[in-house]
Steps between C-alpha positions, in 0.01 A plus 500: 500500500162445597573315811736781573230782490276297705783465727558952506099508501437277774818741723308761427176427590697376851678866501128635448383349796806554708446887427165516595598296843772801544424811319130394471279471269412864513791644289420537147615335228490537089288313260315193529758257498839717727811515371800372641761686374886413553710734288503849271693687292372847300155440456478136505393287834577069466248338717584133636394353237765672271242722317557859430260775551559834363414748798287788408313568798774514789672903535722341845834386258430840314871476329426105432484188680829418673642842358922409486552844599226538821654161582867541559435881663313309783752182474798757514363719781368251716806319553658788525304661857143562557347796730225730532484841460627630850861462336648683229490352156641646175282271294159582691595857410562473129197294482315766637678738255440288246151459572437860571627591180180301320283729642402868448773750710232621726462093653788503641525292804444095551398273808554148433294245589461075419162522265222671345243430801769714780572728231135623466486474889727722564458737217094552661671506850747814350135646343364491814738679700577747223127630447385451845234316401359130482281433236589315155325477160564162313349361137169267566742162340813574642779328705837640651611238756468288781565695776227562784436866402493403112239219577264730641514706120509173305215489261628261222526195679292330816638568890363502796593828628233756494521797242635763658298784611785757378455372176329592229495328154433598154470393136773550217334586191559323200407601147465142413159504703388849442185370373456781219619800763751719331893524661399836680189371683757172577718706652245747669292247663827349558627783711221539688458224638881513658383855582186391718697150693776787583181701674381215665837446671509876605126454590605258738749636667827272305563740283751373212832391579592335110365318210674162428482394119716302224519720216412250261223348700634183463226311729197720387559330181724789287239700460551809162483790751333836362785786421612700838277254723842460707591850513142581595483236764895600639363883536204388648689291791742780522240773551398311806807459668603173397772332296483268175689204544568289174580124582715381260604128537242390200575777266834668582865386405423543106176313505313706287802609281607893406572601866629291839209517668109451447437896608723639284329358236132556588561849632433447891723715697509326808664581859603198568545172277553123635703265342502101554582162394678594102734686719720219575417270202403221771690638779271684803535868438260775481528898572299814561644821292359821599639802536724714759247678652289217543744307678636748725108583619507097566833387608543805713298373756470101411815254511401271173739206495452174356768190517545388136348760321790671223777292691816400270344210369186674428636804389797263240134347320347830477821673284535161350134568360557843467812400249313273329202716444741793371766319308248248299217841417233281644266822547489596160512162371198451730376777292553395177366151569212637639413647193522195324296291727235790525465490098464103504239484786295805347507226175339247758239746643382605147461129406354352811159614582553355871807713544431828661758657477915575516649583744802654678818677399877326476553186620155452706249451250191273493141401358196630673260183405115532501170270416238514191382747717765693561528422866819442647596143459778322733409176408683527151702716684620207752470243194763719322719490738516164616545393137780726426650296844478195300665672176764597701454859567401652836253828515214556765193710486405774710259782547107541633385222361856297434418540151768647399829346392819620657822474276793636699835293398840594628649784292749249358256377207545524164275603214523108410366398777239761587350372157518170601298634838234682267485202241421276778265700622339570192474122415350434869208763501413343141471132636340604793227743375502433082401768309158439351512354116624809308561730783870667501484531112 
């Protein structure tokens, strides 16, 4: 046995070194020690070595791993005939239907596209014809794709592309760092911030053409947002002439439980909302829904097209999930085990003088970790994570700082093992920051 796992360890160290000779060695990769993973099923991943990790970070196989269902749609459809979108197709349409049917009656109308990163492209492309104007308000920690317009509005991760002079940025308030300032003053100060980076724009000459946010705020760190900060900052962009466009690919599809998507949850009524990667469980699918008079204004005057985007294949994955999703009541049971997980990591914040605080809603929760000081702290942060790796269970971290933990399985889990996710978890923030003698009592 040994020999044999110096045998997988020395391939991949060679498979290492062959990627960064191809791919480079500029792509990311997870945790200290990368995992090599050969197989999954549900929530579980098998690496090369034959160990199983339970996933609760990745939201791509939203329905599960290897999903039967997701699996024999594509299988079944692909052998079948492949084509874009320039043909007719009854499944594209009842996707669409189906799809459509998630959403409130007033978003009505869908352009698909392959990911997350054209979805938001396109979606600020639509905002900018519709309002006539060019300039775009974005969160200070934020990131919405790869594109070459979405790089120059990036703020949550390093490019080289300048910031873009039509954009502005501001701050989402959390009442987690309110420092002593009551929720009105939050949300006040809140306000006017967006209120003075939308007069800047004007001041300028850009005017506003959108505002591009996850409702949950998922890279911002899930911040506790003061009551009617979303209305007030949708009415805000909508008294100058722009539209509110809700990207959904972290915290749509059920993610946060009670509702489909992330802004019918939160409250944002957006004008627009961008879907990616849970879409197809795996498969390459994303969409823009928006409504009718949106897309006339756009499509009356621009030919959008786009190869693979909603073709057969594309379009059998996204009812497969859609079936799944329905038929097995993952939103409310995204719900429900929300609420449990909530009530177990508020147990770990009271106990733990280096935990922050709890956050999230449904099934994207985390652990906003801090020093003696109560500075953020990523190092336990990181050290959490990469010894969760070696228990077997796969989270991240994310945020300002990366200090917080980010929990965000496939919908699939159980209440067994999201307590096997927050008993881990529990056990590693005690080994790697004990709680002084008597502390916890």
């Amino acid at each position: 046995m040994a020999a044999q796992c110096a045998e997988l360890a020395a391939r991949d160290a060679e498979l290492l070194e062959r990627r960064g000779t191809t791919i480079g060695p500029y792509s990311p990769l997870f945790y200290r020690t990368p995992r090599h993973f050969v197989h999954g099923e549900g929530v579980w991943l098998t690496d090369a070595f034959g160990r199983t990790y339970l996933d609760a970070y990745n939201n791509v196989p939203q329905v599960g791993h290897a999903n039967p269902r997701v699996a024999a749609a594509v299988a079944e459809q692909i052998a079948t005939h492949n084509v874009h979108t320039r043909y007719l197709h009854e499944g594209v349409v009842n996707y669409a239907e189906e799809l459509l049917a998630t959403f409130s009656p007033e978003l009505d109308r869908v352009y698909f596209t392959n990911s997350g990163s054209e979805s938001n492209d396109l979606a600020l492309r639509i905002a900018r014809h519709v309002s006539g104007n060019s300039g775009i308000l974005t969160t200070d920690f934020s990131y919405h794709g790869n594109t070459l317009t979405l790089a120059a509005m990036t703020t949550g991760l390093d490019v080289s592309e300048p910031f873009g002079e039509h954009v502005r940025r501001f701050t989402i308030p959390d009442l987690d760092h309110a420092g002593g300032r009551g929720e009105p003053e939050v949300l006040a100060e809140a306000l006017a911030q967006v209120a003075e980076a939308i007069a800047s724009l004007q001041e300028a000459g850009h005017g506003l053409s959108a505002v591009l946010v996850d409702p949950s705020f998922s890279t911002e760190g899930l911040p506790r947002l003061p009551q009617g900060y979303l209305e007030g900052l949708a009415a805000l962009v909508h008294d100058a002439g722009g539209l509110v466009i809700a990207d959904e690919v972290q915290s749509g599809l059920g993610r946060l439980g009670w509702a489909w998507w992330g802004h019918q949850v939160t409250g944002l009524v957006p004008d627009l909302v961008t879907m990616g990667k849970p879409l197809g469980n795996g498969f390459p699918l994303g969409g823009v829904v928006t409504s009718q008079a949106v897309m006339d204004s756009f499509s009356s005057t621009n030919m959008y097209f786009n190869t693979f985007a909603g073709t057969p294949v594309a379009s059998a994955a996204g009812r497969a999930v859609l079936a799944e999703v329905h038929e097995r009541g993952l939103v409310q049971r995204a719900a429900d085990l929300g609420e449990r997980v909530r009530a177990r990591l508020a147990e770990i914040e009271a106990e733990h003088p280096l935990v922050a605080s709890a956050k999230g809603r449904g099934l994207f929760f985390g652990l906003e970790l801090v020093d003696a000081d109560g500075a953020p702290n990523p190092e336990l942060a990181k050290a959490i994570v990469e010894r969760l790796a070696n228990e077997g269970i796969l989270i991240s971290r994310i945020g300002p700082h990366d200090s917080v933990l980010k929990i965000r399985p496939p919908l699939v889990i159980t209440a067994e093992q999201l307590d096997v996710v927050v008993d881990t978890l529990s056990r590693a923030l005690h080994e790697a920051a004990p709680l002084p003698v008597g502390a916890g009592a």
